[in-house]
Each structure stands twice: as C-alpha cells, then as structure tokens.
mmCIF file of the C-alpha atoms, coordinates in Angstrom:
data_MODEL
# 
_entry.id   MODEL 
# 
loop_
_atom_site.group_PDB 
_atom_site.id 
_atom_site.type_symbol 
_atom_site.label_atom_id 
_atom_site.label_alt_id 
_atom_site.label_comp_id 
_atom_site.label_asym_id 
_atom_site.label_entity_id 
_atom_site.label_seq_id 
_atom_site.pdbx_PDB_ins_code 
_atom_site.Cartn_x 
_atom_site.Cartn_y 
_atom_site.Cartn_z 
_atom_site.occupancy 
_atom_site.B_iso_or_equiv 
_atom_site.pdbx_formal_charge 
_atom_site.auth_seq_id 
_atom_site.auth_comp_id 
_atom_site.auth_asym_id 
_atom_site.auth_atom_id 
_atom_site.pdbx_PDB_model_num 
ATOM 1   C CA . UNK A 1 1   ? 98.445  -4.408  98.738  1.00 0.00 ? 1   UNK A CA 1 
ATOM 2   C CA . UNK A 1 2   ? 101.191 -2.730  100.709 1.00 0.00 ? 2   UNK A CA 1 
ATOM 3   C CA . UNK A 1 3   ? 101.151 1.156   100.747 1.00 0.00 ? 3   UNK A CA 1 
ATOM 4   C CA . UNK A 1 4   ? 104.168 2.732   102.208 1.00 0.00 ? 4   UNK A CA 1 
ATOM 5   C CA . UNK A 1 5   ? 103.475 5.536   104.318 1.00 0.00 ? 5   UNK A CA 1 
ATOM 6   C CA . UNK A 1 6   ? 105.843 7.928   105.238 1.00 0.00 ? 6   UNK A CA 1 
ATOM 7   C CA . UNK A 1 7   ? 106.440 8.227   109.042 1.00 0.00 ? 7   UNK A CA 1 
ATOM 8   C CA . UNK A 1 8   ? 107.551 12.015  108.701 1.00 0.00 ? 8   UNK A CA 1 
ATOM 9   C CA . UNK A 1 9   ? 103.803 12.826  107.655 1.00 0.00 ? 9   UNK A CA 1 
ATOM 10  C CA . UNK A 1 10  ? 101.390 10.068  107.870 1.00 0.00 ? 10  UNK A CA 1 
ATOM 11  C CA . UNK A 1 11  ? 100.983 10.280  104.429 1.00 0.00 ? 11  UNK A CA 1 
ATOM 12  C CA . UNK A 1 12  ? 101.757 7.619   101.161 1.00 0.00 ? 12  UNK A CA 1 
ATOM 13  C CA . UNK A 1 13  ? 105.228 8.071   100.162 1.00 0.00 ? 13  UNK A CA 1 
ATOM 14  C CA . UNK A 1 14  ? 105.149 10.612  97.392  1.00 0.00 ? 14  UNK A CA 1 
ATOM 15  C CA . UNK A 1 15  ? 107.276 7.303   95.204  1.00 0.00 ? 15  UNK A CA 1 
ATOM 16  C CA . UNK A 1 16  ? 104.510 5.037   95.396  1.00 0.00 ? 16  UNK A CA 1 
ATOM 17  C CA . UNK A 1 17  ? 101.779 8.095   94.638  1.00 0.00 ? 17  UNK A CA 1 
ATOM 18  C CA . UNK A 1 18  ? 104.243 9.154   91.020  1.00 0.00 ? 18  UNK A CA 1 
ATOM 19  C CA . UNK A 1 19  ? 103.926 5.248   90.440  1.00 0.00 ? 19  UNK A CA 1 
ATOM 20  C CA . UNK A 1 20  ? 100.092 5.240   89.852  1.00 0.00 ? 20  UNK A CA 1 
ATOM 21  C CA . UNK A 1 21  ? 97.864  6.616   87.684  1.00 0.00 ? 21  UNK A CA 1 
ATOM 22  C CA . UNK A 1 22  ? 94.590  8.591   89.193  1.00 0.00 ? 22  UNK A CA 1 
ATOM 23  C CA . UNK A 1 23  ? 91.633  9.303   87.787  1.00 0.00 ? 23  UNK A CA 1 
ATOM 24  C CA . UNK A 1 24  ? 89.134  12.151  89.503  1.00 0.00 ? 24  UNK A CA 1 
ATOM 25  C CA . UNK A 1 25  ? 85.543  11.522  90.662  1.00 0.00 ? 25  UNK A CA 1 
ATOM 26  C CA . UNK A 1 26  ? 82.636  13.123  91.343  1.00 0.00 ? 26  UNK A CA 1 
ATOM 27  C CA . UNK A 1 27  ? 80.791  12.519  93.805  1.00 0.00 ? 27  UNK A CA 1 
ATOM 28  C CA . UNK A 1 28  ? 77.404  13.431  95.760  1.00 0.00 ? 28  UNK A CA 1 
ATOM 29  C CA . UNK A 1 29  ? 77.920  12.260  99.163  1.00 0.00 ? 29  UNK A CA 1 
ATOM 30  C CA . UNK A 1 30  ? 76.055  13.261  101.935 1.00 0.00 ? 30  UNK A CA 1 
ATOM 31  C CA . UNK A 1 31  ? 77.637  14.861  104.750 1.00 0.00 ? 31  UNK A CA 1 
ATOM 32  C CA . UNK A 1 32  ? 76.619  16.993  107.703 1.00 0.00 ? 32  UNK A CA 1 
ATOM 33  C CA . UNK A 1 33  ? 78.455  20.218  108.074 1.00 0.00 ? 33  UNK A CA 1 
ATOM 34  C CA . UNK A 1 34  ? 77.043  23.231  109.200 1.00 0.00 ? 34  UNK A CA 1 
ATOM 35  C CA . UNK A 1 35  ? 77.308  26.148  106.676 1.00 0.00 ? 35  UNK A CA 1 
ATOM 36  C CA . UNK A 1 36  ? 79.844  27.584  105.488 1.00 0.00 ? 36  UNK A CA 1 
ATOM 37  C CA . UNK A 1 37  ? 80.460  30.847  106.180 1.00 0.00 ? 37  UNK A CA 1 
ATOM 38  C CA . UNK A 1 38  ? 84.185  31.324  104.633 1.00 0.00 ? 38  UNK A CA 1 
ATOM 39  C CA . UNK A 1 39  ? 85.258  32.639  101.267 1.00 0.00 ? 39  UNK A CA 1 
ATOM 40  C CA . UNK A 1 40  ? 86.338  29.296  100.651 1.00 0.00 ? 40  UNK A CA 1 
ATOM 41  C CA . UNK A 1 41  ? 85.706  25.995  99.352  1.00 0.00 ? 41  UNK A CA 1 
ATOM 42  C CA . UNK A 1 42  ? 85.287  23.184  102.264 1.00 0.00 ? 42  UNK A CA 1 
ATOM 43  C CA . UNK A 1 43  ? 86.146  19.716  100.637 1.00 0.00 ? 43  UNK A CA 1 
ATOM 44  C CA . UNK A 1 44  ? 86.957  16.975  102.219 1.00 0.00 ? 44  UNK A CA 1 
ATOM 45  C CA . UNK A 1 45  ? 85.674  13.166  101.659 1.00 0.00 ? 45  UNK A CA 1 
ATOM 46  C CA . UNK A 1 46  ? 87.159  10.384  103.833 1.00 0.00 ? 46  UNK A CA 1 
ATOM 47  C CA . UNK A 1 47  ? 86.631  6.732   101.899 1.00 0.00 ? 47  UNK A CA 1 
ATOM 48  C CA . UNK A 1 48  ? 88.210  3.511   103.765 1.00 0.00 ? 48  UNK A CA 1 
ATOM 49  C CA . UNK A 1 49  ? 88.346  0.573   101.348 1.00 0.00 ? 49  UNK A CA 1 
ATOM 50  C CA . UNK A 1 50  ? 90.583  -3.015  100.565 1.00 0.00 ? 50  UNK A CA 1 
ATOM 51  C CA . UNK A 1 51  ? 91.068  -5.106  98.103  1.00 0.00 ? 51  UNK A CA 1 
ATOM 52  C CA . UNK A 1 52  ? 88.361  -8.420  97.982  1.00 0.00 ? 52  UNK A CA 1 
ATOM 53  C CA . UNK A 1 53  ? 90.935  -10.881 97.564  1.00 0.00 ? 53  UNK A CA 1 
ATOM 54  C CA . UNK A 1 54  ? 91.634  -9.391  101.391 1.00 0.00 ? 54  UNK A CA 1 
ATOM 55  C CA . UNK A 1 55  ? 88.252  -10.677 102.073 1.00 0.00 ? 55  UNK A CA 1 
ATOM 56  C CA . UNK A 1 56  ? 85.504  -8.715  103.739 1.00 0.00 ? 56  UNK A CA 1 
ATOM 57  C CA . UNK A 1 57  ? 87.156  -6.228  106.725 1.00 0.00 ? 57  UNK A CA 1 
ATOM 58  C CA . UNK A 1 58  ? 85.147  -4.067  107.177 1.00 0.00 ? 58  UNK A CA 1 
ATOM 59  C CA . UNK A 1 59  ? 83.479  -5.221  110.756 1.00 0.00 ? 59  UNK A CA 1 
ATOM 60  C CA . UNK A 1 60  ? 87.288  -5.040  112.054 1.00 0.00 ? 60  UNK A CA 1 
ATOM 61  C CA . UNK A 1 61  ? 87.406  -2.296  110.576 1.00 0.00 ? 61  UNK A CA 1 
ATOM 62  C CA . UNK A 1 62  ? 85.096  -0.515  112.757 1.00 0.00 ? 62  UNK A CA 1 
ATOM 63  C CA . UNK A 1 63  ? 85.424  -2.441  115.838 1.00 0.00 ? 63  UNK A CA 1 
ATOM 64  C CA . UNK A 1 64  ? 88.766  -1.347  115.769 1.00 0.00 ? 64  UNK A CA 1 
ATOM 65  C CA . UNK A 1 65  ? 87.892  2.366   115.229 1.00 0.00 ? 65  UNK A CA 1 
ATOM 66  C CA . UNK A 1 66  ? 85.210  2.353   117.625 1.00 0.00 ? 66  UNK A CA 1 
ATOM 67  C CA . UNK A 1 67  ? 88.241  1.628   120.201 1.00 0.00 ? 67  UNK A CA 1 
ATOM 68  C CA . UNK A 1 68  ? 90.658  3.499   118.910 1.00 0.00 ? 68  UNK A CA 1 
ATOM 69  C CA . UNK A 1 69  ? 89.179  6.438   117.426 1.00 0.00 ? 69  UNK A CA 1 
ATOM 70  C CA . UNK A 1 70  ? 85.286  6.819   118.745 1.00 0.00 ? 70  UNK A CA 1 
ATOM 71  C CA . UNK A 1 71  ? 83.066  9.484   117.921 1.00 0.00 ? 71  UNK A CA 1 
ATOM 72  C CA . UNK A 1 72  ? 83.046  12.218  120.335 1.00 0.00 ? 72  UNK A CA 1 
ATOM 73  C CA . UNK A 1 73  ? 79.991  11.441  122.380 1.00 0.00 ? 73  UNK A CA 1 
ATOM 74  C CA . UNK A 1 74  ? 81.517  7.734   122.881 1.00 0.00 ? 74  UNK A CA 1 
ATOM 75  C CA . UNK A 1 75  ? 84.228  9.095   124.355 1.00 0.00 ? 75  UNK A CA 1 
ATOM 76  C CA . UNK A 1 76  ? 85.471  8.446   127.483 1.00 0.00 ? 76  UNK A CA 1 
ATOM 77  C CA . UNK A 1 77  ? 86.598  11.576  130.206 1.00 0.00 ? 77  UNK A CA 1 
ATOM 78  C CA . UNK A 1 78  ? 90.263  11.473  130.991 1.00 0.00 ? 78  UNK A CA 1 
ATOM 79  C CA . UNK A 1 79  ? 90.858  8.700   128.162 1.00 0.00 ? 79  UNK A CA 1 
ATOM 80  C CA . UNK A 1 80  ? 94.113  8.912   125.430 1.00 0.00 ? 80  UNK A CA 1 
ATOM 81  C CA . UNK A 1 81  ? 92.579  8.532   121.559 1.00 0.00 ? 81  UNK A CA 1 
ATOM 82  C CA . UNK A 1 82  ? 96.015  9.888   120.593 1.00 0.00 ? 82  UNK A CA 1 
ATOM 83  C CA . UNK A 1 83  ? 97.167  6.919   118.788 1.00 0.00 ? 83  UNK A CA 1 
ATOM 84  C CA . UNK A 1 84  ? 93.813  6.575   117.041 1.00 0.00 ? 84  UNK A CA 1 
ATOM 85  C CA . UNK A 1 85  ? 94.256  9.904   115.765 1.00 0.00 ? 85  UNK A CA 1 
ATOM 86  C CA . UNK A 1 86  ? 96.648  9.172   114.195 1.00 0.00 ? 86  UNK A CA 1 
ATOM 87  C CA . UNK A 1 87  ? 95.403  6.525   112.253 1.00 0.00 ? 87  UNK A CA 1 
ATOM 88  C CA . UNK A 1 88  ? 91.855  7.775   112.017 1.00 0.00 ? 88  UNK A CA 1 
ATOM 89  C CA . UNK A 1 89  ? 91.797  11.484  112.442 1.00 0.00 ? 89  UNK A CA 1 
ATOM 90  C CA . UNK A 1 90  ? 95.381  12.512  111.228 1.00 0.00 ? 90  UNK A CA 1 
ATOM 91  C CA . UNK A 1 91  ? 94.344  15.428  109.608 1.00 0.00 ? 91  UNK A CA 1 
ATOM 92  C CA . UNK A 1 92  ? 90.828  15.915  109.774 1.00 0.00 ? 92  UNK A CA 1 
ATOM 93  C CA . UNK A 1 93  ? 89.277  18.970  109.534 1.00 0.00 ? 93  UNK A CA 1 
ATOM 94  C CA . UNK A 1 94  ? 86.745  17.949  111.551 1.00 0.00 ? 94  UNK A CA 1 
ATOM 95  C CA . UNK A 1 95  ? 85.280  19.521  115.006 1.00 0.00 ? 95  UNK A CA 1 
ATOM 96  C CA . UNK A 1 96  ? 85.108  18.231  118.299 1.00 0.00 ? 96  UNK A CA 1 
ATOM 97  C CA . UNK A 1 97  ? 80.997  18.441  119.252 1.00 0.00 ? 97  UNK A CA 1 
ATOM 98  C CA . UNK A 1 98  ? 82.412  18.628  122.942 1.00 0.00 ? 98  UNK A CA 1 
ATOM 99  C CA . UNK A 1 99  ? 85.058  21.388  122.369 1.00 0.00 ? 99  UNK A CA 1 
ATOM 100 C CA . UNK A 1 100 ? 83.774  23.284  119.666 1.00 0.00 ? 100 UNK A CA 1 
ATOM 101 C CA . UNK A 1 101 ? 86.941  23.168  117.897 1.00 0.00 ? 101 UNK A CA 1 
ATOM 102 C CA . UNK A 1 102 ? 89.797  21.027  116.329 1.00 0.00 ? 102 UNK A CA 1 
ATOM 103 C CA . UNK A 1 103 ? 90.990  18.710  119.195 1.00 0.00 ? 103 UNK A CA 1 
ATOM 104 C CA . UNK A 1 104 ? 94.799  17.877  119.211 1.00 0.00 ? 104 UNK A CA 1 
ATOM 105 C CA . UNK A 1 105 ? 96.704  15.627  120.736 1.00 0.00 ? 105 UNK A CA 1 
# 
C-alpha cells in the first residue's frame, strides 16, 4: 500500500485521509507514564503495522529503529538521531529520560 505523506508536515496527505473510511477503537493498552498532573486528557497510542501480503517486517522494522531512532539509554553521546526523528519520533509527546524534557532536533 502506498500512503502519501505530505513533506510540509510529516503527515498523510489530508486527500488520501477524505478517501477512507475510519472506524474508532478502544483500546486498553498498557503504557508507562507517570501521572498526570494537568487539567487535561494525555492520549496518545503509537501502532506500526503492514499489510501480510508485504510479508512479515517487523524484525526490519526494529533493527532499523534501533539504528535510527534508539531509546534514550541506547543512545550514543555526541550522535545525530535527527533523521530518525523524523520518521520515528516526529511528534511525540514523549520525554527524554536523559533531559527531562522534549528533545528536538
């Protein structure tokens, strides 16, 4: 299957999204998140998949990651991840352990 993305935001073109129909799920997926303390709802889920007639990717899936993208406490002092944030962590709300914050690139 070939998604367009849009290279102005790193998102699906809006086209392709309008084309589709989409159905909402629930889920109960485990996370870990410390509490939150805001007057807001925290939501976020993050689900990688493909199509089985693309046969099974998922091992280059992570190896790839894993070099691109690792978690923080892989991650090497002085080394660039910016391309594999864009791919992997283009907009996450998630923390750097190290920093304490959002890390950008």
């Amino acid at each position: 299957m070939d998604v367009p993305i849009d290279p102005a935001t790193n998102c699906i073109e809006s086209t392709w999204v309008d084309s589709h129909t989409w159905t909402p799920v629930e889920l109960e997926a485990a996370h870990r998140s410390g509490a939150n303390k805001s007057t807001s709802d925290r939501k976020a889920i993050y689900a990688t998949y493909n199509q089985l007639s693309e046969g099974d990717l998922r091992k280059g899936y992570y190896e790839h990651r894993g070099k691109e993208w690792p978690a923080t406490h892989m991650r090497k002092e002085g080394e660039s991840y910016a391309t594999g944030a864009l791919t992997y962590g283009f907009g996450s709300p998630m923390l750097s352990v190290g920093e304490g914050k959002q890390v950008t690139f």
